[in-house]
C-alpha positions in Angstrom: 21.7 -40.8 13.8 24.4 -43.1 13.0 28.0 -42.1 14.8 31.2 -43.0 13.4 32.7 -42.4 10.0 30.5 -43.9 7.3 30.4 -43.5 3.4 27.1 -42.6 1.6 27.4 -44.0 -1.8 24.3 -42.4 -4.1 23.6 -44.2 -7.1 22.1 -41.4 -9.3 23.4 -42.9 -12.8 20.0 -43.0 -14.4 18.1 -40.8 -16.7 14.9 -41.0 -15.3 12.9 -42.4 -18.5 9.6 -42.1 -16.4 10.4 -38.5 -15.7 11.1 -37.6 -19.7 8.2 -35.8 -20.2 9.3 -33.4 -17.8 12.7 -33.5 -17.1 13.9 -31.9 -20.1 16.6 -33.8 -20.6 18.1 -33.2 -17.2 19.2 -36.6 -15.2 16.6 -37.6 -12.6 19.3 -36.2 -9.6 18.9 -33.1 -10.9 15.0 -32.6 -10.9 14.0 -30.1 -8.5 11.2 -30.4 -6.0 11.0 -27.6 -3.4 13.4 -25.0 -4.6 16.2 -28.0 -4.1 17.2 -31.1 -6.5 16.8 -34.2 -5.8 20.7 -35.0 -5.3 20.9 -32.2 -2.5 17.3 -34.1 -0.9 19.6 -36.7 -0.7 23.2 -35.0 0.4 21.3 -33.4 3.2 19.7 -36.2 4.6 22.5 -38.5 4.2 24.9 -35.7 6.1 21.8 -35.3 8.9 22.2 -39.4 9.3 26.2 -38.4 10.2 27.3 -39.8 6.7 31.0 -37.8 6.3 32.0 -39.3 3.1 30.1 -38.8 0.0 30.8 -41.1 -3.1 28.4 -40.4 -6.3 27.8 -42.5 -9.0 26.8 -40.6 -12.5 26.3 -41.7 -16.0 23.1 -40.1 -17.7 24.6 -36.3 -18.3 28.0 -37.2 -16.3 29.3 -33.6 -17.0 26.5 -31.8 -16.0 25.8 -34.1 -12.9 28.9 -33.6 -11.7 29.0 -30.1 -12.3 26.4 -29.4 -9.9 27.4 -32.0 -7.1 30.7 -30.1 -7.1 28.7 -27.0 -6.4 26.9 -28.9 -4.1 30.3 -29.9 -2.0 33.9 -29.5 -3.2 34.1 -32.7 -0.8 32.0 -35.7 -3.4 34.0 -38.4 -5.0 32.1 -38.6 -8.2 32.6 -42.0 -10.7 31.2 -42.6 -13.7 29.7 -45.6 -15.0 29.4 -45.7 -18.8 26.7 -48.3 -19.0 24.0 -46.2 -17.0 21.2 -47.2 -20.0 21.7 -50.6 -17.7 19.9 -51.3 -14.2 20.9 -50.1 -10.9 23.1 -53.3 -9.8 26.2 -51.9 -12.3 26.5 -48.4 -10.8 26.7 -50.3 -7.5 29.4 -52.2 -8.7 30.9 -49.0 -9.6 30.7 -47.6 -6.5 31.6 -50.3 -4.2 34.8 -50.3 -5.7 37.9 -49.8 -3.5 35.3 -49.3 -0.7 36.5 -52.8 1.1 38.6 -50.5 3.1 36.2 -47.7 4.0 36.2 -46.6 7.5 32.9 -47.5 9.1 31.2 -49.0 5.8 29.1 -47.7 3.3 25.1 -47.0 2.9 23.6 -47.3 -0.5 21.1 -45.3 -1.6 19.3 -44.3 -4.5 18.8 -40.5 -5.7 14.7 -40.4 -6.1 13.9 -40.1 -2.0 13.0 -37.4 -0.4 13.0 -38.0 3.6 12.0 -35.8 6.3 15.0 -35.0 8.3 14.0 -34.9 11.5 13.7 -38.8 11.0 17.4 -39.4 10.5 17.3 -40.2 14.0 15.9 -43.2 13.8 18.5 -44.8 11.3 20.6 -46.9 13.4 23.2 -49.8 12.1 25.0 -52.7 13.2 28.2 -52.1 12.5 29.3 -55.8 11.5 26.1 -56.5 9.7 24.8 -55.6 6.0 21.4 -54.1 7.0 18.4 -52.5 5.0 17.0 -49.5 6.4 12.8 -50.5 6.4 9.8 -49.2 7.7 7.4 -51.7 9.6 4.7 -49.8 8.1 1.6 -51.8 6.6 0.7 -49.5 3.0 -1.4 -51.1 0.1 0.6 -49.3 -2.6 1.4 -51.4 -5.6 5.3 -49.9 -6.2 7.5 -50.6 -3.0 9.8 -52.8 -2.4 8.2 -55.1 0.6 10.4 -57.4 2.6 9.2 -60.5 4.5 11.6 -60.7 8.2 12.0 -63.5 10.8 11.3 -63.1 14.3 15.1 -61.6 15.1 14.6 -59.1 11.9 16.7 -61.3 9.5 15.6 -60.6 5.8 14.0 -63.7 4.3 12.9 -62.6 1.2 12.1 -58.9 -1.0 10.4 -58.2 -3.7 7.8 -56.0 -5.0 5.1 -58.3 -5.5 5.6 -60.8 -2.7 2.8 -61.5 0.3 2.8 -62.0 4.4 5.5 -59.6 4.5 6.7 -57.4 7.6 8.2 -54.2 6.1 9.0 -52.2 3.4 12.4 -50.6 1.9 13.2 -46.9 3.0 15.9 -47.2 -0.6 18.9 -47.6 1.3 21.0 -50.7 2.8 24.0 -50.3 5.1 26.9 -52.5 4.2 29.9 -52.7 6.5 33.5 -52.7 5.1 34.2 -56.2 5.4 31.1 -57.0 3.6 31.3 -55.1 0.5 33.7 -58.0 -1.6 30.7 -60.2 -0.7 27.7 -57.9 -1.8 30.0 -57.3 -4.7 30.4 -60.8 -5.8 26.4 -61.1 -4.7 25.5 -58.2 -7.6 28.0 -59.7 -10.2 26.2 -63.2 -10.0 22.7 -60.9 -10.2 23.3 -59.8 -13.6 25.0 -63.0 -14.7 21.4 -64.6 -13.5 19.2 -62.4 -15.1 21.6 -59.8 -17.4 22.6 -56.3 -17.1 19.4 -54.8 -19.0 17.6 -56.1 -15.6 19.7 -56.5 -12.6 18.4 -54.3 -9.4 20.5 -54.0 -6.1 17.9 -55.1 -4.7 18.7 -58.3 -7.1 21.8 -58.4 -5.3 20.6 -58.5 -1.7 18.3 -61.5 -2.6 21.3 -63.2 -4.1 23.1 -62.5 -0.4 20.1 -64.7 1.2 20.3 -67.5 -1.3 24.6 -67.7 -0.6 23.6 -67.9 3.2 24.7 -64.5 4.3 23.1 -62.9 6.8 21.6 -59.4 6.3 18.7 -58.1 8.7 16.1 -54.8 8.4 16.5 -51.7 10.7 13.0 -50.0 11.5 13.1 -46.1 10.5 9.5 -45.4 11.6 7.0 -44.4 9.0 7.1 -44.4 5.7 6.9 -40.5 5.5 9.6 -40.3 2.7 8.5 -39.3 -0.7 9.9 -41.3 -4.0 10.0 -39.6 -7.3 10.4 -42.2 -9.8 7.1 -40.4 -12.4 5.4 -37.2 -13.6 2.9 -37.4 -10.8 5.1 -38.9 -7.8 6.8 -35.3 -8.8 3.6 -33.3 -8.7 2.6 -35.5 -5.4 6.3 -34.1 -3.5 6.0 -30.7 -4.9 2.8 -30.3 -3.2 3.5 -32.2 -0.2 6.5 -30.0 0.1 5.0 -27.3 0.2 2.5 -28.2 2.6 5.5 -29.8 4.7 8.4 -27.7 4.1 9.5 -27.8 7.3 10.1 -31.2 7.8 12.4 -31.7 5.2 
């Protein structure tokens, strides 16, 4: 558990194209699995890791998102970001913004992981480095983001399809205060390189390794988080929560 005063920004612009078929027109946030949506997965763990700020970025459904993250707590800072049809690195943008000054720094996170809670525990920062929260898990699964680390933990290289690798991403990345110009500038040259249509935070990070700025990878234990991203990741969490309620 992380101590101090830290910002979670949650970057839940998207509509969930994957999830169409059975989201019924609801934003991907506000899909429920286990009686709660996946926006209050996230509040709760984020709160759990000692996150006391909440920022939110919406886009897909703005007025109903923020409808219910009001419900959820009074408390969110909610932004919009009016070109949510675009990858993830824009909303990020979004988001950082007038965050340079944010006590403590800011994890980012996306919406679509569920994690058990007793594991916030384990997620642990260093408060003057931009660090990506990983699990040094081995899996064979085709869809995660797998990250290839040094000897000292310093992030070489990511990417989804990418070999003798060390780790893989638990969907979040601290970034301390004085960082967040620099991962800023680091996501604007992403979708200059490879346009708006395409540009991942994840794009972003890698961009931090090529400008030479340090960012390392903080073990969270196993990968027991579940990621709804499809129709059958969504039938996978229901029944693993109901199997596992108690852990998250």
């Amino acid at each position: 558990m992380i101590h101090g005063h830290i910002t979670v920004l949650i970057l839940a612009a998207g509509e969930g194209r994957r999830l169409a078929s059975v989201s019924q027109g609801l934003p991907k946030a506000l899909m429920e699995v286990g009686g709660r949506s996946l926006l209050e997965h996230t509040h709760r763990f984020m709160k759990a890791v000692g996150c006391d700020r909440v920022r939110l970025v919406g886009g897909y459904q703005f007025g109903a998102l923020a409808q219910a993250a009001r419900r959820l707590d009074s408390a969110i800072e909610i932004v919009k970001n009016t070109q949510w049809h675009q990858q993830n690195a824009l909303s990020a943008i979004v988001g950082l913004e007038g965050l340079e000054s944010a006590e403590g720094g800011v994890i980012v996170t996306d919406v679509d992981f569920i994690r058990p809670i007793r594991s916030a525990v384990l997620w642990q920062i260093a408060p003057s480095a931009v660090t990506i929260f990983t699990s040094r898990q081995v899996s064979s699964e085709e869809d995660l983001m797998r990250i290839r680390l040094d000897d000292e933990g310093r992030v070489l290289d990511l990417a989804k399809r990418l070999s003798d690798t060390q780790a893989i991403s638990a969907g979040a990345t601290y970034v301390p205060a004085t960082r967040v110009a620099e991962v800023c500038q680091a996501l604007r040259e992403a979708v200059a390189d490879v346009g708006a249509k395409d540009a991942r935070w994840e794009d972003g990070l890698r961009r931090l390794i090529k400008n030479g700025i340090p960012f390392y990878g903080a073990d969270v234990g196993t990968s027991d988080w579940l990621e709804v991203d499809t129709p059958e990741e969504l039938a996978q969490a229901e029944r693993a929560l109901q199997e596992r309620a108690h852990e998250f």
